[in-house]
C-alpha positions, -999 to 999 in steps of 0.1 A, spaced: 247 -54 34 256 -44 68 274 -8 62 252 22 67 264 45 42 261 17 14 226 4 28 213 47 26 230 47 -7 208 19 -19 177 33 -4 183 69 -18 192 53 -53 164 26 -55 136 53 -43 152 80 -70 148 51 -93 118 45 -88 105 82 -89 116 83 -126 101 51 -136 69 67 -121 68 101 -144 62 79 -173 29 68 -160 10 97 -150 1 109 -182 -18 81 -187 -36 88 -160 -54 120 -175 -89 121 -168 -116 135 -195 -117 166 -174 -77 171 -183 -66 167 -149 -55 132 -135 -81 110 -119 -79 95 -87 -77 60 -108 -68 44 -140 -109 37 -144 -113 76 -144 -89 80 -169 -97 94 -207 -86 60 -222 -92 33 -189 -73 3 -206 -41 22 -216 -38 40 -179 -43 3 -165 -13 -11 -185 3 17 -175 2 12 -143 7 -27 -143 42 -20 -160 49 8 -133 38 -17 -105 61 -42 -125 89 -17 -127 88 -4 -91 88 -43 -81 119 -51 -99 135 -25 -83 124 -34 -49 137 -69 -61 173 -54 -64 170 -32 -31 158 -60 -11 186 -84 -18 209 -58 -12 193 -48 21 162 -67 26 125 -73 15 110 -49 38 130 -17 26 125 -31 -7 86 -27 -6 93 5 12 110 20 -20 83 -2 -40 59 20 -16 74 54 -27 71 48 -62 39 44 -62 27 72 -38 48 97 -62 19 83 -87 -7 87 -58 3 121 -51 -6 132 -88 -36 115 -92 -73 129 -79 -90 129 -46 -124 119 -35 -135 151 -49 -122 148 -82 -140 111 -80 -173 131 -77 -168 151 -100 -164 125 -120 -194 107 -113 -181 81 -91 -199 59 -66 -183 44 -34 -183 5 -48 -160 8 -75 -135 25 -57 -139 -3 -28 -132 -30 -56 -103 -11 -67 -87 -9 -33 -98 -49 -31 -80 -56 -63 -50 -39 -54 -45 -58 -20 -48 -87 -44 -19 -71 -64 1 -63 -37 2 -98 -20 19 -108 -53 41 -80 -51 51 -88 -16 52 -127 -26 73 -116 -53 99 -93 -32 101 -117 -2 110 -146 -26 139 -128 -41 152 -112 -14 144 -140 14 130 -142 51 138 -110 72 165 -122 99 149 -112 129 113 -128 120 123 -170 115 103 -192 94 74 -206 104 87 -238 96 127 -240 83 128 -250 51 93 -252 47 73 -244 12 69 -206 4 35 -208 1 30 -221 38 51 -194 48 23 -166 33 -5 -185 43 -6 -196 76 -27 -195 111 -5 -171 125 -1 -149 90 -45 -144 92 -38 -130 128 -27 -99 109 -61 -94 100 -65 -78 134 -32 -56 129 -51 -47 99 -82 -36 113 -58 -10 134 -49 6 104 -83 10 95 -86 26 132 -64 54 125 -80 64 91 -112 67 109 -98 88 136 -70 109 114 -81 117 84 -106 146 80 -99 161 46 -91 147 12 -60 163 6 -32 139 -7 -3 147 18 -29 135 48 -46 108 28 -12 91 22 4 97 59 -27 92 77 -25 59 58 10 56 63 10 63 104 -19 31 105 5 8 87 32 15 115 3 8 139 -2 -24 119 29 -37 121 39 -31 157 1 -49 164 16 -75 142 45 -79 161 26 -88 190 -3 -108 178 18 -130 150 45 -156 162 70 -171 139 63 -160 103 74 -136 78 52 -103 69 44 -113 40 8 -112 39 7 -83 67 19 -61 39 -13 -68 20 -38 -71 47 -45 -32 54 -51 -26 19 -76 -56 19 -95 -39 52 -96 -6 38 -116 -20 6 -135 -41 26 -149 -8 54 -147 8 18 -172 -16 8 -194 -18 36 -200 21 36 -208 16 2 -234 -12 3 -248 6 37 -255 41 19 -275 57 -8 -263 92 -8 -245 99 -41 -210 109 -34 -208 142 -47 -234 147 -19 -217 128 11 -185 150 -3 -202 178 3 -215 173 39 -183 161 45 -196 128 61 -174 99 50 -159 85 69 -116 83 69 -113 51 52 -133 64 22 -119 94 19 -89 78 7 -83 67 -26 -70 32 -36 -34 38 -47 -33 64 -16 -41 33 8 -12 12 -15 14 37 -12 10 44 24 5 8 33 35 0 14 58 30 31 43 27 69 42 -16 71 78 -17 65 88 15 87 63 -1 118 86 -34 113 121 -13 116 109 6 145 93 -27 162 121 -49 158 139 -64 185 170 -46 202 195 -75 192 179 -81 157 205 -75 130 195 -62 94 
């Protein structure tokens, strides 16, 4: 779909789509203390606000299905990306995960599990859609699965570590709206790294690699301190990458990968 006002008119319609498959979810996400936790683990009833959020992740990738045939599979995880930081923007912070009487490792496996989840995603969109035009295959005709996985696709990991960078130098409070674009601003950094460190093969695994390094330096802080986190809250000393929450690291992954790989591209590449 090369027309602008019918590739906008797809991007406004599948993000506005998307926004009302995401309403349904957030009561489930309803914490014991009535407001909504930062997770589906923090919720009043855990197993109901997780299949909630599986069918909304389901939902939101069906829809990024459509937009990225139309368009492509990039802006289709970017709509897939809004969807679920609407979610993310009515869920808790790190303070609310205090309250709650969180620790730091559960909230690292979260974020772990959801780059798992958002591989699949991004497997899934990229299969529907296809390759993005200006980045060939690896290997023409090749098998999908080399295509994800691949020497060059692992390079990302250092792209990653770049969004991991900007957490740690940009984000200084817990508030949603900085959590999400300080997230979002890395993944651009990501994927313009990306561009230079990757040769011939799709993002596909890029889109998932941030989200894996933020559980990961998640992780690490976690196995590396024994301050309770209402305390480390407190004195303010996490660091950026813990101070966001998982689906605040999916959603702006998902929104600033795919907005670092428009701005990146190459002068004379179409779509």
């Amino acid at each position: 779909m090369q027309h602008p006002v019918a590739r906008y008119a797809v991007l406004v319609v599948g993000i506005a789509a998307c926004v009302m498959l995401a309403l349904p979810v957030l009561p489930w996400l309803t914490s014991a203390r009535g407001v909504a936790g930062p997770g589906a683990s923090d919720a009043a009833h855990p197993v109901p606000a997780a299949m909630a959020m599986v069918l909304g992740a389901a939902a939101f990738t069906a829809v990024a299905c459509v937009v990225g045939r139309l368009i492509n599979a990039a802006v289709g995880l970017f709509v897939l990306g809004c969807g679920l930081a609407v979610v993310a923007g009515r869920t808790g912070t790190v303070v609310d995960a205090a309250f709650d009487g969180d620790t730091l490792m559960p909230l690292a496996c979260e974020t772990l599990a959801w780059g798992v989840a958002v591989l699949g995603m991004s497997m899934v969109v990229f299969k529907v859609s296809g390759p993005l035009i200006d980045l060939p295959a690896r290997k023409p005709g090749g098998s999908f699965v080399a295509e994800v996985f691949n020497a060059d696709a692992w390079r990302g990991i250092v792209a990653a570590a770049a969004a991991v960078a900007v957490a740690w130098l940009l984000l200084r409070n817990e508030t949603k709206g900085q959590a999400i674009g300080v997230v979002a601003v890395g993944g651009v950094a990501a994927a313009y790294l990306a561009r230079r460190v990757q040769q011939d093969t799709q993002p596909i695994l890029l889109m998932a690699l941030p989200v894996i390094a933020f559980g990961i330096a998640q992780a690490i802080v976690a196995a590396s301190s024994a301050v309770p986190l209402d305390r480390l809250v407190a004195q303010r000393a996490l660091p950026g990458w813990s101070m966001a929450m998982p689906l605040d690291v999916v959603a702006g992954t998902l929104i600033g990968v795919p907005i670092g790989l428009g701005w990146s591209k190459p002068s004379d590449g179409s779509d």
